[in-house]
Backbone bond lengths (Angstrom), bond angles and torsions (degrees), N, CA, C in turn:
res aa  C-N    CA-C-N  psi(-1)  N-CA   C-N-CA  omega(-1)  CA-C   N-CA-C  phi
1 X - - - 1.460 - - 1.527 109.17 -
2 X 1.463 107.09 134.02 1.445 101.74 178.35 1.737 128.91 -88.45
3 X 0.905 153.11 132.81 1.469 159.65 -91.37 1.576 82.40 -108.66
4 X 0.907 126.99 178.92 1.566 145.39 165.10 1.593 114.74 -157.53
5 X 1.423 111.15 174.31 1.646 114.60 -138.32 1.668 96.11 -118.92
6 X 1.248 123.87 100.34 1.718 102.82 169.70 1.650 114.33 -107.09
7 X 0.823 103.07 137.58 1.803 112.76 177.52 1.670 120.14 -101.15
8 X 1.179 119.99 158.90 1.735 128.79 177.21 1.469 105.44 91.03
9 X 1.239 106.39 154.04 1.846 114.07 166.03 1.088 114.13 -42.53
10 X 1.469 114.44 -42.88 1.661 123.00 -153.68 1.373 106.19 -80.53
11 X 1.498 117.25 -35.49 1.384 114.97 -157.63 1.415 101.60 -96.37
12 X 1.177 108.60 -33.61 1.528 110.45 179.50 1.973 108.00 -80.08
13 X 1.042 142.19 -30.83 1.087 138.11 -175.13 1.459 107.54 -82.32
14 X 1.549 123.88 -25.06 1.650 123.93 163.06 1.459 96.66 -64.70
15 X 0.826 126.40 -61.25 1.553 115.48 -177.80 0.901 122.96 -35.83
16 X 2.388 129.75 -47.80 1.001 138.62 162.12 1.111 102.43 -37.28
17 X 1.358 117.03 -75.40 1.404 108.92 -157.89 1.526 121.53 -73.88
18 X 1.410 128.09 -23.57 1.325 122.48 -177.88 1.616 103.79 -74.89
19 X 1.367 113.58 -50.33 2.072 112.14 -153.90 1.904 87.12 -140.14
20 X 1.393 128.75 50.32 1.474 115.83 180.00 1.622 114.17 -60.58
21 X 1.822 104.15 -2.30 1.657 100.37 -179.74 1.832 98.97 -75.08
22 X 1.347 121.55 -27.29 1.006 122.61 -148.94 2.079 93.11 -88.84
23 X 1.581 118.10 -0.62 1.372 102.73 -173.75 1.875 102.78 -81.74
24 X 1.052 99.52 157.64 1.684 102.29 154.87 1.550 134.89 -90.15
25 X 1.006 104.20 -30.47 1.227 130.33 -145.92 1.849 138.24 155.56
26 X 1.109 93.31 130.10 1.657 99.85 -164.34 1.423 127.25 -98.05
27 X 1.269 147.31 92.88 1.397 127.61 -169.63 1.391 129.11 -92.58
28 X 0.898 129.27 133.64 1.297 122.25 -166.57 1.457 114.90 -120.90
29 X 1.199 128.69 168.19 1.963 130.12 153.00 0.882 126.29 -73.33
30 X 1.171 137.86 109.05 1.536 144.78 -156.90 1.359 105.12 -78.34
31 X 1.293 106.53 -24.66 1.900 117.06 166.10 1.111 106.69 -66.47
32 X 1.003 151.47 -2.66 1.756 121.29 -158.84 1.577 85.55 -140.83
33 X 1.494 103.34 109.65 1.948 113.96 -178.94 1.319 84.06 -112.96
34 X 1.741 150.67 47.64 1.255 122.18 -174.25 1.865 97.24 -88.60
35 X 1.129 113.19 -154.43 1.493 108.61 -174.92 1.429 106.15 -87.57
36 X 1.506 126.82 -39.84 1.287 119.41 175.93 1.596 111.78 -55.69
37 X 1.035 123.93 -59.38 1.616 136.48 176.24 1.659 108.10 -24.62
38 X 1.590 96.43 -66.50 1.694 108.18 177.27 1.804 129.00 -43.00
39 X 1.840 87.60 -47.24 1.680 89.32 -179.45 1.428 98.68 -92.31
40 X 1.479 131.92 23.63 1.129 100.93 167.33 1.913 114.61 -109.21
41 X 1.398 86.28 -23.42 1.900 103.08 143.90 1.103 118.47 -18.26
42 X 1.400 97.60 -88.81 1.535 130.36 -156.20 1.743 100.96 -59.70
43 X 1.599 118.48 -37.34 1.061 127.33 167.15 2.058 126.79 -56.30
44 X 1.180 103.17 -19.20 1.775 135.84 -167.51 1.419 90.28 -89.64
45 X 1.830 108.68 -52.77 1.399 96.61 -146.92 2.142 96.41 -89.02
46 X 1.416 113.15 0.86 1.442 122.50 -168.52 1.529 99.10 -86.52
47 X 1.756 103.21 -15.95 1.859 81.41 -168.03 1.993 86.36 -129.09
48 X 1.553 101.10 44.44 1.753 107.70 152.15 1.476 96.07 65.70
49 X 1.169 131.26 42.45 1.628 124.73 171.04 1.286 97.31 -121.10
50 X 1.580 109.24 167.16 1.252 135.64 -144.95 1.527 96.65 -116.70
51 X 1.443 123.84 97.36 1.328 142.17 162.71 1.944 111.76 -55.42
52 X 1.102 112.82 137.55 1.396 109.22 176.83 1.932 103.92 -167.25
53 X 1.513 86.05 97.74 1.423 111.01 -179.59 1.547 102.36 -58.19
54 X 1.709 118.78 131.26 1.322 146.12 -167.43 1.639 109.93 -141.97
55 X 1.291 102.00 155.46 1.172 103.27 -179.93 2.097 106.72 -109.03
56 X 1.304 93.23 -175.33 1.656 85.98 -165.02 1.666 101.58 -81.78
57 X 1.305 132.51 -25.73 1.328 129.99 173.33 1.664 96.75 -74.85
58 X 0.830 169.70 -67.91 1.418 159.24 127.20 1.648 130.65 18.60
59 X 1.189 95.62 -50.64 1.820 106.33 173.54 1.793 83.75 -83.07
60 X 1.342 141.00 -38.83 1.384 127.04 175.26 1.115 114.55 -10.20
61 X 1.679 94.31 -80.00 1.253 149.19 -148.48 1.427 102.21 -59.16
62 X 1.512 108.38 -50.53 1.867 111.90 177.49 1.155 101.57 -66.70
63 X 1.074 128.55 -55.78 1.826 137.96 -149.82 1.350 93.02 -87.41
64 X 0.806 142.61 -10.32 1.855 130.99 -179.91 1.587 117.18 66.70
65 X 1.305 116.39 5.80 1.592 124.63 167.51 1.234 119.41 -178.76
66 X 1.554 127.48 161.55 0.989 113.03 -158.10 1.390 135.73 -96.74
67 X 1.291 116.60 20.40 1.729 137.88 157.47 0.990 108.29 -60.53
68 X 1.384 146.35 53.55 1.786 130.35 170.31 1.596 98.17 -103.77
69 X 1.435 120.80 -12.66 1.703 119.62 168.96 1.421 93.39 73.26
70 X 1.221 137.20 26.28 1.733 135.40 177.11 1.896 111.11 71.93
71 X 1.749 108.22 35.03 1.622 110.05 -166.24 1.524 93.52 -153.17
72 X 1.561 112.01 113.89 1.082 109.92 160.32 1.774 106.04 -140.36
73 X 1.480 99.94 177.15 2.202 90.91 -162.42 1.966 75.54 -140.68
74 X 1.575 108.43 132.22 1.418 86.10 124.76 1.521 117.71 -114.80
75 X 1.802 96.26 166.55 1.561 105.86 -167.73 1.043 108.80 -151.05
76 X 1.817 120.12 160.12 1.733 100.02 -149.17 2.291 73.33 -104.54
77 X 1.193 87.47 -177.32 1.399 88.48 -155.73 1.444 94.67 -90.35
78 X 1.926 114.11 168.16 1.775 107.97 -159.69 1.929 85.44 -95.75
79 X 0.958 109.65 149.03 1.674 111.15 138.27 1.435 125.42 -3.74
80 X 0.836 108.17 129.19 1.984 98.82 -179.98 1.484 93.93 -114.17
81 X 1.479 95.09 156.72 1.344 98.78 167.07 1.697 115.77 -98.09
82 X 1.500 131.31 115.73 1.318 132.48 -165.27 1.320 124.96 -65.13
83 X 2.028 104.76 -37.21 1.326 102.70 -159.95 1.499 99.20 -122.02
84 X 1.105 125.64 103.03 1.685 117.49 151.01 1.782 127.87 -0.15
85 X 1.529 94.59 -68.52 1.917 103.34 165.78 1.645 101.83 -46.12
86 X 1.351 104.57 -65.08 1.640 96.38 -161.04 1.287 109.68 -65.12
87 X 1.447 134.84 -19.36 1.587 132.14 164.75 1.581 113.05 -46.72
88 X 1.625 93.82 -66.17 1.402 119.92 -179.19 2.097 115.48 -36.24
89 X 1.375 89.88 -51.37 1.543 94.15 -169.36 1.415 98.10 -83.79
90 X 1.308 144.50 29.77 1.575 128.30 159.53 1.305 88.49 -110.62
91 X 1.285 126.95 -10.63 2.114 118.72 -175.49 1.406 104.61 -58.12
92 X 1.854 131.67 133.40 0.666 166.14 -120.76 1.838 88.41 -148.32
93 X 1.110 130.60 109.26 1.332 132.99 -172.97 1.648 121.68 46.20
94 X 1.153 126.87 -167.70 1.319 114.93 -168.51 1.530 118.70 -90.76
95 X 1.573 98.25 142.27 1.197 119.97 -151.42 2.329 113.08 -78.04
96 X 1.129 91.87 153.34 1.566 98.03 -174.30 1.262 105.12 -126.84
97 X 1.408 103.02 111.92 1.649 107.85 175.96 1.419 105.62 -112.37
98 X 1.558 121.20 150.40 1.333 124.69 139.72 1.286 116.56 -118.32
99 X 1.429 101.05 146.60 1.164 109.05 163.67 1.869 127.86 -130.28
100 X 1.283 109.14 156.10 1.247 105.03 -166.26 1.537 102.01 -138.73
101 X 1.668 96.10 146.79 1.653 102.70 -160.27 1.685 89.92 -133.49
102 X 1.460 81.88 132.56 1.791 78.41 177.81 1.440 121.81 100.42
103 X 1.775 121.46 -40.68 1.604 117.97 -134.80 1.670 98.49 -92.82
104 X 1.255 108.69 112.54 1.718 113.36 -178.61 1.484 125.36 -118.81
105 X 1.492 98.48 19.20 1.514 117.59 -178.62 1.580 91.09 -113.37
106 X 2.099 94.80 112.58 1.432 99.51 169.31 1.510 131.54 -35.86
107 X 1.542 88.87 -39.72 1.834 106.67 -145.54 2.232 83.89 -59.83
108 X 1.294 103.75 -51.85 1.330 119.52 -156.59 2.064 106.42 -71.44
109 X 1.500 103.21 -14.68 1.266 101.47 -176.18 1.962 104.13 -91.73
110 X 1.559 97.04 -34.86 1.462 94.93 154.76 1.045 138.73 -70.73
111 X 1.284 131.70 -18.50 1.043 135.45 168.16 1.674 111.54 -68.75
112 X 1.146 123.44 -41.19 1.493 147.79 -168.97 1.388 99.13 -68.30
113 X 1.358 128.37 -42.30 1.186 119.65 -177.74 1.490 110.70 -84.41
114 X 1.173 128.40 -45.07 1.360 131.18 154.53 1.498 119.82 -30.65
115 X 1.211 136.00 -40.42 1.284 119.56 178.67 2.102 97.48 -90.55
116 X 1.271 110.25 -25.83 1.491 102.91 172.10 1.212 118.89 -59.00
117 X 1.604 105.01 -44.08 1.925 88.60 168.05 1.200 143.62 -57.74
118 X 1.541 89.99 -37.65 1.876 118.32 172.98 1.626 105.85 -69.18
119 X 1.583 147.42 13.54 0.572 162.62 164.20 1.278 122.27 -116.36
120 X 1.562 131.04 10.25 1.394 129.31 -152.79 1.753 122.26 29.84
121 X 1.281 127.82 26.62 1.205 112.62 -178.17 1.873 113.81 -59.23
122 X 1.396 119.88 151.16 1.706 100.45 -176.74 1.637 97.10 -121.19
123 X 1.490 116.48 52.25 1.566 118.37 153.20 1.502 96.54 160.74
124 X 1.455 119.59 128.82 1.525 128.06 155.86 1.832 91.81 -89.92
125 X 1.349 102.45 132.75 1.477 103.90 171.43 1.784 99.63 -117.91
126 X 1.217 118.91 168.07 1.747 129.47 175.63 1.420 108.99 -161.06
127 X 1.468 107.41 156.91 1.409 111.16 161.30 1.748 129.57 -55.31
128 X 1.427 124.31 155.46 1.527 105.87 179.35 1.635 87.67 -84.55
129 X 1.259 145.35 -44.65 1.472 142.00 -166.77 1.114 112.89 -72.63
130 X 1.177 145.88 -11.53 1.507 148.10 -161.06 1.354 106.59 -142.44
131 X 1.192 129.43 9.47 1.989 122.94 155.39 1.132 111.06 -162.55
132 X 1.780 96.20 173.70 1.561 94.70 -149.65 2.040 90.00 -102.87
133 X 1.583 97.66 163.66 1.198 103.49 -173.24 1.301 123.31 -94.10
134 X 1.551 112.45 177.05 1.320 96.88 -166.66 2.239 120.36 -70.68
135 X 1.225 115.56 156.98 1.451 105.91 -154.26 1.448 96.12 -146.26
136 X 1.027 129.42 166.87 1.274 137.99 148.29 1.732 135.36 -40.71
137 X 1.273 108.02 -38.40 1.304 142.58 158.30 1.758 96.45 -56.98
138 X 1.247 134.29 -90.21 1.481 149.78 -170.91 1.508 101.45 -43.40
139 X 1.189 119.34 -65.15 1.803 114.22 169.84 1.415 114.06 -65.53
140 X 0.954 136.88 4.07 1.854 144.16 146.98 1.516 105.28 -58.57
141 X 1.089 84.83 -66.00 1.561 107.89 -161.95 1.791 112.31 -57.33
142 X 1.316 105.87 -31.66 1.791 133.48 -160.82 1.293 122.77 -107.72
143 X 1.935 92.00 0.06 2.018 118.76 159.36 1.590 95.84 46.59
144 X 1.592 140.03 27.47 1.446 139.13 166.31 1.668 105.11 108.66
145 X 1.403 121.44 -7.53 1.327 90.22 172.80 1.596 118.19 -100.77
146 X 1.352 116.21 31.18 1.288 128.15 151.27 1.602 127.91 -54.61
147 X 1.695 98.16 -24.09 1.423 130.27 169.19 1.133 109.79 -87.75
148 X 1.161 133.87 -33.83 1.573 125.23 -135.74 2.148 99.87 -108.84
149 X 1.559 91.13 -31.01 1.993 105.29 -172.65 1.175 92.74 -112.54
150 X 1.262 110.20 150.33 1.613 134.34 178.12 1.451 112.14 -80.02
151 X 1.229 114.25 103.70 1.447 81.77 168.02 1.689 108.99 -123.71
152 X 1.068 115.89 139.38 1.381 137.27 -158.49 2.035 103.95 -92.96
153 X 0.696 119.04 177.91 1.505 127.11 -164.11 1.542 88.53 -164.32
154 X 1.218 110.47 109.29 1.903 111.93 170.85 1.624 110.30 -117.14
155 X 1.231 97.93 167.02 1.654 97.31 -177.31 1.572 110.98 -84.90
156 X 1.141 117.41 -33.31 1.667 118.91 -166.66 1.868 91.41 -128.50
157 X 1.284 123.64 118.49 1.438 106.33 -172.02 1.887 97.03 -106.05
158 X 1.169 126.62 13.71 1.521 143.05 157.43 1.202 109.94 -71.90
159 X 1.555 115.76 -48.29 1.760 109.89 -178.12 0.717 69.01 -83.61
160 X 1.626 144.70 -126.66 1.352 119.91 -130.36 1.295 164.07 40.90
161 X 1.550 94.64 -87.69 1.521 125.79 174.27 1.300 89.64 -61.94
162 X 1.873 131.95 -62.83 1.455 137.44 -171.92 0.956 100.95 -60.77
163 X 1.293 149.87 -5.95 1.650 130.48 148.89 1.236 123.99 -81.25
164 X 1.332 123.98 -32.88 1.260 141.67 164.67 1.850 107.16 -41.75
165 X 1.550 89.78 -73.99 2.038 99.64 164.82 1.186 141.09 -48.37
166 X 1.573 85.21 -11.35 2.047 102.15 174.49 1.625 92.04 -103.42
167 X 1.526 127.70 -21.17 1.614 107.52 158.54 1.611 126.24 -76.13
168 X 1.704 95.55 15.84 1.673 81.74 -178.01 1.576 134.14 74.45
169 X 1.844 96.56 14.98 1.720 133.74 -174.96 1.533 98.44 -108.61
170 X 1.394 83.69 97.63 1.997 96.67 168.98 1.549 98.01 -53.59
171 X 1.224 111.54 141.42 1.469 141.91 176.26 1.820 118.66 -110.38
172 X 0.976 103.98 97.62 1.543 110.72 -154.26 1.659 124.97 -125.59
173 X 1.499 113.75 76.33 1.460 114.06 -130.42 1.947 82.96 -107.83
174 X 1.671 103.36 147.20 1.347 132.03 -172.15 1.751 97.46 -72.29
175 X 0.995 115.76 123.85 1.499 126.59 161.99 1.585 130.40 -140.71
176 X 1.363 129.71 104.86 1.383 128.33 174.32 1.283 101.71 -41.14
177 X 1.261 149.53 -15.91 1.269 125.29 -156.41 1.607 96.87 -126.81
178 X 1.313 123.62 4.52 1.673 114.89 172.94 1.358 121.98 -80.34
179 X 1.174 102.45 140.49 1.794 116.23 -167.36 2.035 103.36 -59.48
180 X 1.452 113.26 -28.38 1.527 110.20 175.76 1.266 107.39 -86.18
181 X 1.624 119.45 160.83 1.550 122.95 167.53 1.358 92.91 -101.50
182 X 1.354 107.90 178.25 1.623 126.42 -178.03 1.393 107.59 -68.98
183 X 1.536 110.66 -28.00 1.513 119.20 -174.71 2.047 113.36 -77.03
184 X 1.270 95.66 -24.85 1.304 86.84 -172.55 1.165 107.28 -98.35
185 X 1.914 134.64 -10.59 1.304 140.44 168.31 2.014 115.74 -56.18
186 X 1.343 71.08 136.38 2.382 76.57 169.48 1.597 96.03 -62.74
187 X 0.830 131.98 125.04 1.960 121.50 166.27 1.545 91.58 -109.32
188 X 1.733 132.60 -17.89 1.571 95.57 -164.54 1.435 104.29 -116.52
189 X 1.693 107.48 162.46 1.382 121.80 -175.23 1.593 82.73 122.88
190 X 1.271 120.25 -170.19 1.500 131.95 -154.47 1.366 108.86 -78.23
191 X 1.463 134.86 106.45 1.148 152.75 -179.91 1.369 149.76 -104.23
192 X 1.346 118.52 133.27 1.902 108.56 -178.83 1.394 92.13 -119.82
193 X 1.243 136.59 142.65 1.169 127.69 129.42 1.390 136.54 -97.67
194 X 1.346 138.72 148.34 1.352 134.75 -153.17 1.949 111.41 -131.13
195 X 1.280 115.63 92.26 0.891 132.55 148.90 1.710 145.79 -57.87
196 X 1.582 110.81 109.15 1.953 85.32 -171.67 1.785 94.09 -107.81
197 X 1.337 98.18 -163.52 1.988 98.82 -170.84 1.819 101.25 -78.56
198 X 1.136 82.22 -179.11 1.611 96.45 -170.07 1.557 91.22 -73.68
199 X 1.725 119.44 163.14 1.214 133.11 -170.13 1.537 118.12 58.80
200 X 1.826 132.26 -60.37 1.165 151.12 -163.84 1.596 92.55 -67.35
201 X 1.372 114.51 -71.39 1.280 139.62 -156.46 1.620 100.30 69.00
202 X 0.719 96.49 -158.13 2.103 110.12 -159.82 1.474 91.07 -65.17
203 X 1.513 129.23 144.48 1.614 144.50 148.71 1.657 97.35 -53.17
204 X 1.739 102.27 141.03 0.635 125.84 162.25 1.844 135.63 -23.66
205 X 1.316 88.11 -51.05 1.587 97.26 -176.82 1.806 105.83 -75.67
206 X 1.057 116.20 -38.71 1.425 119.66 152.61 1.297 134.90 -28.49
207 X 1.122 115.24 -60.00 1.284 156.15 -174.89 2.072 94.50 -53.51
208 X 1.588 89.46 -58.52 1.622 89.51 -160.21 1.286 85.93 -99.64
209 X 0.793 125.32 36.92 2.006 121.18 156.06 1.483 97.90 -119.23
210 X 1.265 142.00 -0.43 1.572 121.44 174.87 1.531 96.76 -100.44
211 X 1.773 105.92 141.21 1.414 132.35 151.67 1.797 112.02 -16.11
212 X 1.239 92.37 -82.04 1.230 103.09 -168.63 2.008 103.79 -124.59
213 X 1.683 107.80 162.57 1.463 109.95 159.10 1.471 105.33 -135.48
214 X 1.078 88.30 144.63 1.587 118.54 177.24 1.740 112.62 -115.89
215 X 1.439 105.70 148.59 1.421 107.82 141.65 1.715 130.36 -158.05
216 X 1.027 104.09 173.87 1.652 120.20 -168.61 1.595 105.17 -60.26
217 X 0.770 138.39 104.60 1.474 148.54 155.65 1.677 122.40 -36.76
218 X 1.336 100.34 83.87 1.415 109.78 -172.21 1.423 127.26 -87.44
219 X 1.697 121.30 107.55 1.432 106.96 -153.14 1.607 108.97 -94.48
220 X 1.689 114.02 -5.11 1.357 121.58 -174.58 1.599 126.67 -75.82
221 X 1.554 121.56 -138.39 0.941 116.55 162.99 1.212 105.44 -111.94
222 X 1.143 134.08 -4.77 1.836 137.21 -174.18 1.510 106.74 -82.26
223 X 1.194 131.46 126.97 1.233 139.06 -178.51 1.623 108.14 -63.93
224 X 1.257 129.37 -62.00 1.826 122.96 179.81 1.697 95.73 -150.92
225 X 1.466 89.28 161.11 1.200 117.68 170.83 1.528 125.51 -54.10
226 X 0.994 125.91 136.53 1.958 128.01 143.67 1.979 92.51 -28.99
227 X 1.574 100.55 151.95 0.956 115.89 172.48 1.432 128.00 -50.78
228 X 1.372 94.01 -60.38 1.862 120.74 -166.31 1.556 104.79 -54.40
229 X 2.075 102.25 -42.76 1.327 90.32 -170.54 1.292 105.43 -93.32
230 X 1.354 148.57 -30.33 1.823 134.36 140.72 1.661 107.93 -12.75
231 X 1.418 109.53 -42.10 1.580 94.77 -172.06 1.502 121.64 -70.60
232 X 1.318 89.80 -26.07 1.622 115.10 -172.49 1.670 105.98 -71.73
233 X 1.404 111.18 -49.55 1.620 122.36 -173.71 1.817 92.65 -60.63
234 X 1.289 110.71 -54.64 1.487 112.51 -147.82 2.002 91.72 -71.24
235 X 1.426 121.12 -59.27 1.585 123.04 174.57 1.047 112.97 -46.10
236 X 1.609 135.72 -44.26 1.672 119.30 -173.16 1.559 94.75 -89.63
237 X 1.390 149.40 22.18 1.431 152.12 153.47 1.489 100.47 -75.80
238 X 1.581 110.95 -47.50 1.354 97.86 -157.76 1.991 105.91 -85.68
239 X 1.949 104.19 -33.01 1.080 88.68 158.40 1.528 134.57 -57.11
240 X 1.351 114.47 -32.84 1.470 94.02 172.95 1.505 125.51 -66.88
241 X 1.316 118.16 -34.59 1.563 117.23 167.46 1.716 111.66 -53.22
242 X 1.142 114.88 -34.02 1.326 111.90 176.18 1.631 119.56 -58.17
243 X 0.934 113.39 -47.76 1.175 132.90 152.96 1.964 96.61 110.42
């Protein structure tokens, strides 16, 4: 497998700490001695990796833009997990899915996974035709839990969900236009929630494969949320019902 490129403190130091066998090598800005920069060195050079001072047109150049904050890793890539079922059957009480239909804006799929981790969710799943995959850009954005949550890429994300519903995983998809709010829905016991992109919201066939729809109770003048943070409102709802 060929190595791939992660950039930022965040994304590269989850890596340290989750799989640091799996880094290669670390590059850094040889300009920037501030104190964060130093201990995060000194941290590179504690777990036997290979420091290699760069300049900021250089870390560009690897990272493909210029957000790498003076931190880029390459690293050979982790194991994926293939099958949904086989994720599913090591879950340890009831299970938390998201899912997302549609979402092909990195910034928003990293972000999405970031509040899923911070939520214990144990898989973001998506269509392979309808979002974008995981990137360099998305683990920027997802401060390491691009590493940390599964996220799966399926071919049909309708069966899916109907496999999910044959595990007895409420299917519980976001809609501006459903007569319940998020507040008055059951969210806990074994769960999916179903998210589509901003404007579209979820395809049709989606749509009529979830249990139930809900939505967020909007008291302003803005019609709905950015994705990431809908994901965020709707997951810490269901964690709190979880208790």
């Amino acid at each position: 497998m060929s190595a791939k490129v992660l950039y930022g403190f965040h994304a590269v130091g989850v890596r340290l700490k989750t799989a640091p066998d799996s880094v290669i090598e670390v590059h850094v800005d040889a300009a920037r001695r501030d104190a964060r920069m130093r201990q995060f060195v000194q941290r590179v050079r504690d777990a036997g990796i290979g420091v290699v001072d760069s300049d900021d047109a250089q870390l560009t150049r690897l990272v493909g833009n210029p957000r790498h904050q003076g931190v880029a890793a390459r690293v050979k890539p982790l194991p994926q997990v293939h099958s949904l079922d086989d994720l599913l059957d090591a879950v340890q009480g009831p299970p938390l899915v998201l899912a997302l239909d549609g979402v092909t804006d990195p910034h928003n799929l990293g972000a999405c996974l970031r509040v899923a981790d911070g939520a214990g969710v144990h898989a973001v799943i998506a269509p392979k035709d309808h979002a974008v995959g995981l990137n360099a850009t998305v683990a920027k954005v997802a401060s390491g839990a691009a590493e940390t949550v599964p996220y799966l890429m399926v071919t049909n994300l309708a069966r899916s969900l109907t496999e999910l519903k044959e595990r007895s995983i409420r299917v519980v998809g976001l809609a501006d236009d459903a007569a319940l709010t998020l507040y008055e829905a059951d969210l806990s016991g074994p769960l999916a929630l179903v998210l589509g992109a901003e404007g579209p919201g979820m395809r049709q066939l989606t749509r009529k494969t979830c249990d139930l729809l809900v939505r967020i109770p909007m008291k302003g003048a803005v019609e709905s949320l950015n994705v990431s943070v809908a994901a965020g409102v709707c997951l810490y709802e269901a964690v709190r019902q979880r208790g």
